[in-house]
C-alpha positions in Angstrom: 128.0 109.5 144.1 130.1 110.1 141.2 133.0 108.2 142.5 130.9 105.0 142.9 129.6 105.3 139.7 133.5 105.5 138.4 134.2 102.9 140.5 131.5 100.9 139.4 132.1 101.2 136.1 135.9 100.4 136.0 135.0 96.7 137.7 132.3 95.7 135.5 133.8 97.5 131.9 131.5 95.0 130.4 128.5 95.9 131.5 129.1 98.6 130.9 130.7 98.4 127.0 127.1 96.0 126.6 124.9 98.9 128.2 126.8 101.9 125.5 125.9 99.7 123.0 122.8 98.7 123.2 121.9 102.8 124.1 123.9 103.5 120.6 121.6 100.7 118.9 118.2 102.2 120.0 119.7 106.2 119.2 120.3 104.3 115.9 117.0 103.5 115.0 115.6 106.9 117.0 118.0 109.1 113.9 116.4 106.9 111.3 112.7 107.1 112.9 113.3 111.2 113.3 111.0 113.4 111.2 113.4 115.5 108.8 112.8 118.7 107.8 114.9 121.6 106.8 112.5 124.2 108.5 111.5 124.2 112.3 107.4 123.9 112.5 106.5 126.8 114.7 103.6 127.1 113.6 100.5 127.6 116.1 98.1 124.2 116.6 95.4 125.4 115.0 92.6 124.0 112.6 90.9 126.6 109.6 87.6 126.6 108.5 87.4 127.8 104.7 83.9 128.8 104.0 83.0 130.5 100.4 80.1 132.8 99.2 81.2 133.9 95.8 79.9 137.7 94.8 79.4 139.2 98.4 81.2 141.5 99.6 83.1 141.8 102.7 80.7 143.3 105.1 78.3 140.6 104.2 80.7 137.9 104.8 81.2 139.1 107.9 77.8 139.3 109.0 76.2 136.4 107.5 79.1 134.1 107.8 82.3 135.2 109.6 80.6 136.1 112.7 77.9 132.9 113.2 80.9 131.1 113.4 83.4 132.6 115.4 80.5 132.7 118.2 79.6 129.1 117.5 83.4 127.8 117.8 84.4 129.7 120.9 83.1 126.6 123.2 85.6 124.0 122.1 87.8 122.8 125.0 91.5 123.7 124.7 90.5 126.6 122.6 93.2 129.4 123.0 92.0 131.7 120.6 89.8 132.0 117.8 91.0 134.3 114.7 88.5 135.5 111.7 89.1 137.5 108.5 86.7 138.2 105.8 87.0 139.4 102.5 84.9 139.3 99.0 83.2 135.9 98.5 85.2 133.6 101.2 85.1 133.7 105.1 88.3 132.4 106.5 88.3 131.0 110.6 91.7 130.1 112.8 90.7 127.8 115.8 94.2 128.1 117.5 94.0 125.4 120.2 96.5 124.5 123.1 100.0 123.2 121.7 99.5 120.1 123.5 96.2 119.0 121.9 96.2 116.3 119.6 95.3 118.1 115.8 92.7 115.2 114.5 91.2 115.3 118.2 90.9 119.4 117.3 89.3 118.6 113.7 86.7 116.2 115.2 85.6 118.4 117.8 85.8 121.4 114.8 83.3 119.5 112.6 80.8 118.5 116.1 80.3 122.1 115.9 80.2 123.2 112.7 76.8 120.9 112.5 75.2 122.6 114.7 76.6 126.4 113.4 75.4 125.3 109.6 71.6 126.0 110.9 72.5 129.8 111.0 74.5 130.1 107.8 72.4 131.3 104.6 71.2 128.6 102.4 73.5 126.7 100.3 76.6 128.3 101.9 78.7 124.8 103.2 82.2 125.8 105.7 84.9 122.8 105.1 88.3 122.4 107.1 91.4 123.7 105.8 94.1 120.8 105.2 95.9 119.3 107.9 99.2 120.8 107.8 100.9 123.5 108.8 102.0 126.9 107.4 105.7 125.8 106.3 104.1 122.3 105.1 104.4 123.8 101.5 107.0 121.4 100.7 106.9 120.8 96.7 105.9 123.5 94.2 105.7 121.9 90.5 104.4 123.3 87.1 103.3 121.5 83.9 105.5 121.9 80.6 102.6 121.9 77.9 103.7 124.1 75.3 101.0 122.7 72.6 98.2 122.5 75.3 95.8 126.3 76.1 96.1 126.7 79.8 92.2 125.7 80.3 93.2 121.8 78.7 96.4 122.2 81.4 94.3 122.9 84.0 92.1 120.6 83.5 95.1 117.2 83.1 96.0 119.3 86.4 92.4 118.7 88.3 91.2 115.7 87.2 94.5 113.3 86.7 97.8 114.5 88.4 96.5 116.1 91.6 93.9 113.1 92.4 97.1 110.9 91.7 99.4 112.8 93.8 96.9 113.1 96.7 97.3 109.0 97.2 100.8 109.5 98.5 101.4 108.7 102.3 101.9 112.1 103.7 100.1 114.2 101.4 97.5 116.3 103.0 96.4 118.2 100.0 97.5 119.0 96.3 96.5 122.8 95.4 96.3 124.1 91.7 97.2 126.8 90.6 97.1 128.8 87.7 95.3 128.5 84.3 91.5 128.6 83.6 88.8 126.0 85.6 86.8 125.5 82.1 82.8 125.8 82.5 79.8 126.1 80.4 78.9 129.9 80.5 75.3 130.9 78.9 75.0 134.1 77.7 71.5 135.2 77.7 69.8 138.1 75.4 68.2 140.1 77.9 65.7 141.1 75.4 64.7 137.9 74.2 63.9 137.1 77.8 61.3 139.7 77.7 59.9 138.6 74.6 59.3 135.4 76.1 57.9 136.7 79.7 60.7 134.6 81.2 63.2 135.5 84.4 67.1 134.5 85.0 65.7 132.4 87.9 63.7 130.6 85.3 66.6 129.8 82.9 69.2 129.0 86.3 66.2 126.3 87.3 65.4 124.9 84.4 69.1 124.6 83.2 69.8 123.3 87.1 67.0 120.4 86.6 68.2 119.3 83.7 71.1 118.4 84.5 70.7 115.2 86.4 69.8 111.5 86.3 66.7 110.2 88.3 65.6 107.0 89.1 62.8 105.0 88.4 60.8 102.1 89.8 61.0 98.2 88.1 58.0 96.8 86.2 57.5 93.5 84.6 56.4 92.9 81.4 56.4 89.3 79.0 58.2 87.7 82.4 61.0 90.1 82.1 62.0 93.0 84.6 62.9 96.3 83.3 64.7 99.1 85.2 63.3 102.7 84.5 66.4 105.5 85.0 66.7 109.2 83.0 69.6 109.8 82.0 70.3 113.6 82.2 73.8 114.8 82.4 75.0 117.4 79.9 77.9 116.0 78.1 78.4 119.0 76.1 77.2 122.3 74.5 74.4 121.2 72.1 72.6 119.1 75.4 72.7 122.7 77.2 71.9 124.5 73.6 68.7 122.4 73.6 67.6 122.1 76.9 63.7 123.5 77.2 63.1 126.6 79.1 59.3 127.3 78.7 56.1 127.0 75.9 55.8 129.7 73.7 52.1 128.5 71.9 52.8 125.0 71.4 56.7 125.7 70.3 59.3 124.7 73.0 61.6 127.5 74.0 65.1 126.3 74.2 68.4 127.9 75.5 69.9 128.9 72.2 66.5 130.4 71.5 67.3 132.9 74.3 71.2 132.9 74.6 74.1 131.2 73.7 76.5 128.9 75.3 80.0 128.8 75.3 82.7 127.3 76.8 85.2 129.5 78.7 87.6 129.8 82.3 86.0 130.9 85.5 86.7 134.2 87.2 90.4 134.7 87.9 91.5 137.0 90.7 94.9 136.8 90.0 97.4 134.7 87.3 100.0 132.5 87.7 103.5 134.1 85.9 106.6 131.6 85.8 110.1 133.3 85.6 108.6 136.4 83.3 107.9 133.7 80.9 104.1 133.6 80.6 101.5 132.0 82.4 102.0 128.2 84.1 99.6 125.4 85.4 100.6 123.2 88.6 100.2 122.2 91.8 101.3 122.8 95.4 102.3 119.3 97.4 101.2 120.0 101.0 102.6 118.1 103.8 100.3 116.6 107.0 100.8 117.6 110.5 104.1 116.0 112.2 105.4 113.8 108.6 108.7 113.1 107.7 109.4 115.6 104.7 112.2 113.9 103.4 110.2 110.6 102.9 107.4 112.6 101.3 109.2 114.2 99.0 111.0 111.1 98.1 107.5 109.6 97.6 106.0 112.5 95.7 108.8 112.2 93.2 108.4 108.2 92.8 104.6 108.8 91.7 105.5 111.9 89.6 107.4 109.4 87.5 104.4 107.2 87.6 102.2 109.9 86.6 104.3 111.4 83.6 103.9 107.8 81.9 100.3 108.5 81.3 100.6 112.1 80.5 99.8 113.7 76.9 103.4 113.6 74.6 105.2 116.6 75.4 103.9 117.1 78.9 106.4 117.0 81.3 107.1 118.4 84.7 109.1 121.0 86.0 110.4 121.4 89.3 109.6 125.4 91.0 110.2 124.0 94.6 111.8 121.8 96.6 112.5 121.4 99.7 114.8 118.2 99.7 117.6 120.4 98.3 117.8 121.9 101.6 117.2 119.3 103.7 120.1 117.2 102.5 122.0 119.9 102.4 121.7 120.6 106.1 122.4 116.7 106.8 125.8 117.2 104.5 126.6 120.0 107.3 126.0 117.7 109.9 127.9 115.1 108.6 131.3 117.3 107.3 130.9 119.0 110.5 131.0 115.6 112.7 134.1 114.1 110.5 136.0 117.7 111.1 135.5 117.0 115.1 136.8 113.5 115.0 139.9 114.5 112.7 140.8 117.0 115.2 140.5 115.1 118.2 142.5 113.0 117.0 145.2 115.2 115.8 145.5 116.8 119.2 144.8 114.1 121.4 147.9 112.0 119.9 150.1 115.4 119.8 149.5 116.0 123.1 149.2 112.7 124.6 150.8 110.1 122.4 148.3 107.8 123.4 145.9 106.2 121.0 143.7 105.1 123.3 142.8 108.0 124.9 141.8 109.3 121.2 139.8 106.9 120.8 138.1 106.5 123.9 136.9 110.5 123.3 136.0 109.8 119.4 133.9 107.5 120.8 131.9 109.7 122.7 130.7 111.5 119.7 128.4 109.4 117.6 127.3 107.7 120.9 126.2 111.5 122.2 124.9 112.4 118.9 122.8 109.0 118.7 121.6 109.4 122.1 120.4 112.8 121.7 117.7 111.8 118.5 116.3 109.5 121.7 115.2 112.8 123.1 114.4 114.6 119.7 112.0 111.9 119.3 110.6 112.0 122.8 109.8 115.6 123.0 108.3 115.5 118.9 111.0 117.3 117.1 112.7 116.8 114.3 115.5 117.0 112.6 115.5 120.8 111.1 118.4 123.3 110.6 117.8 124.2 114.1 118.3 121.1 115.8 121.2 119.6 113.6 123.2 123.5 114.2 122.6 122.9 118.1 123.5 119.1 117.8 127.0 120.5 116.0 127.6 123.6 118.4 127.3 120.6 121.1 129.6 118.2 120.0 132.7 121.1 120.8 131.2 120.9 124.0 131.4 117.1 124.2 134.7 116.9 122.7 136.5 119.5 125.2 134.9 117.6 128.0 136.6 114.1 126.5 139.8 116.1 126.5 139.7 117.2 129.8 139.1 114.0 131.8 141.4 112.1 129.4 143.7 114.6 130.3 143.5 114.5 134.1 143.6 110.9 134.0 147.0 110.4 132.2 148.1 113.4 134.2 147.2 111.7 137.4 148.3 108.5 136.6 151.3 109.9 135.6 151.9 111.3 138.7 150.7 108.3 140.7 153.7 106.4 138.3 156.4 109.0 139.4 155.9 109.0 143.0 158.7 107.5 145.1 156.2 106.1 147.2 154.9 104.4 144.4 157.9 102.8 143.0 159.5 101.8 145.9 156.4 98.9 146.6 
């Protein structure tokens, strides 16, 4: 078999020099279509469902929410496993599923069920999916440098203008804050006063809750004109909650301040945010989605960060914590120094030992045309190009070289013998 492919070959060199390169054009375009990545994803297939009950505690979390839906999500096909933890006021669920299942076929099937499993869950308590990436999909980690802005004002540019602009980029999965103060209105109610005026907490929670809302009307016509009736409710900012009404104390309207005051302060923190020893920082984590190319979402992430910082307050700015890039170009510089180091040394001692350019060049060949081959099969089996792949892509191209050698080799040797036999030169 192998001789009539070598036999083959030698009488039709172009088809064959045609075939290599049009192989070589298509691992081309398979190096620049490979996902690149400094860190391999082995990370289990799985899908989270994040479900929160703020003030419970763990045992109740467990009961009430935790365990509904473990029993609910145990039916999905290509379910492997299904993983729970609880702890005060959030109920975390891992659906791992089969590592050949599609992930968005996993999240649809997910939410099917999750319908049906929100009957047994306590009033008001909504489970959502976790993003869809993957544990090392963490790829950019930046802060906010707003010296002249309290970390409540930082947070706040944070949620409501760089993470909703960030989370348009192609790639992005999700942008998670961190750090700072989520501001709300907090009312802080007399306890006495509420017993002077016969009235509960769940009567302030209501009425406050009510009041905060537009409603709609009907149309009515009047002098050949149509009017639209609408309320207009929202609280804009502490004097609307200051004088919403609570109850009627003999013809006088009992209003919030009358009972409490309001105030505007940061939600509950469980834990701060500390930057270098250098105080508390605002910013946002850039998470990946399943199977991208982090090198062109990174790329993309910092294009729209430029965008972004043009609208910014003066003297914002961002800083860089993370990223990931760094790493990944560094591994492609390895790749790259290592693959120029092969070549130079084939052909040192190819033409030392052989004197014969040809044969150098024939086996320097071999080496980008194995290398662009070999992203053909990256691609086919879904990997990418990671620290791991590139260091076996490298360790392989000794193995490709000392292979060029040795046929090269043998065939000068035996051609020189063939040359040298008296057989030979006497016809």
């Amino acid at each position: 078999m192998i001789p009539a492919i070598i036999d083959f070959s030698l009488k039709n060199r172009l088809f064959v020099l045609l075939i290599t390169a049009g192989l070589f054009g298509w691992g081309i375009y398979a190096v620049q279509e490979n996902p690149i990545d400094a860190i391999p994803d082995l990370s289990e297939n799985q899908v989270i469902v994040f479900t929160e009950w703020m003030g419970r505690s763990p045992q109740v979390i467990e009961d009430q929410i935790t365990y509904p839906l473990v029993s609910n999500l145990q039916g999905i096909p290509q379910v492997k496993d299904v993983r729970a933890s609880s702890m005060f006021g959030m109920s975390f669920v891992y659906i791992i599923f089969d590592d050949k299942t599609d992930i968005y076929w996993a999240r649809t099937r997910v939410l099917e069920r999750l319908n049906y499993a929100q009957r047994l869950l306590p009033e008001g308590v909504s489970p959502t999916l976790g993003p869809d990436g993957t544990g090392v999909g963490h790829i950019f980690w930046y802060t906010l440098d707003a010296g002249k802005m309290d970390l409540g004002e930082q947070r706040a540019l944070q949620d409501w203008y760089i993470k909703l602009a960030l989370q348009t980029v192609p790639g992005v999965a999700e942008v998670a804050s961190f750090g700072g103060f989520e501001k709300q209105y907090q009312l802080v109610i007399d306890p006495l006063k509420l017993q002077f005026y016969n009235l509960s907490l769940m009567d302030v929670m209501n009425k406050v809750k009510a009041n905060n809302n537009d409603v709609g009307g009907r149309k009515f016509e009047m002098s050949d004109m149509a009017y639209i009736i609408r309320g207009l409710g929202y609280v804009k900012n502490k004097q609307d909650l200051e004088n919403i009404a609570i109850a009627n104390n003999k013809g006088i309207p009992v209003r919030v301040k009358d009972i409490g005051t309001v105030q505007m302060g940061g939600d509950l923190r469980l834990g701060i945010f500390d930057e270098n020893g250098e105080g508390e920082a605002v910013g946002g984590i850039v998470v990946m989605r399943y199977g991208e190319n982090a090198d062109k979402v990174i790329a993309a992430v910092k294009t729209k960060m430029e965008e972004v910082e043009r609208g910014l307050p003066k003297g914002v700015k961002f800083n860089i914590a993370y990223d990931r890039s760094s790493l990944i170009e560094a591994a492609i510089y390895t790749i790259k120094v290592k693959l120029l180091e092969e070549i130079i040394v084939v052909c040192i001692i190819v033409i030392i030992f052989l004197m014969h350019w040809r044969s150098a060049l024939s086996i320097i060949l071999q080496i980008p045309v194995t290398i662009a081959l070999s992203f053909l099969l990256l691609n086919a089996f879904g990997i990418s190009s990671n620290i791991m792949s590139l260091t076996g892509i490298a360790l392989a191209i000794g193995v490709i070289v000392d292979n060029g050698i040795i046929m090269s080799e043998n065939a000068y040797r035996r051609l020189s013998e063939w040359q040298n036999n008296p057989k030979h030169q006497k016809s």
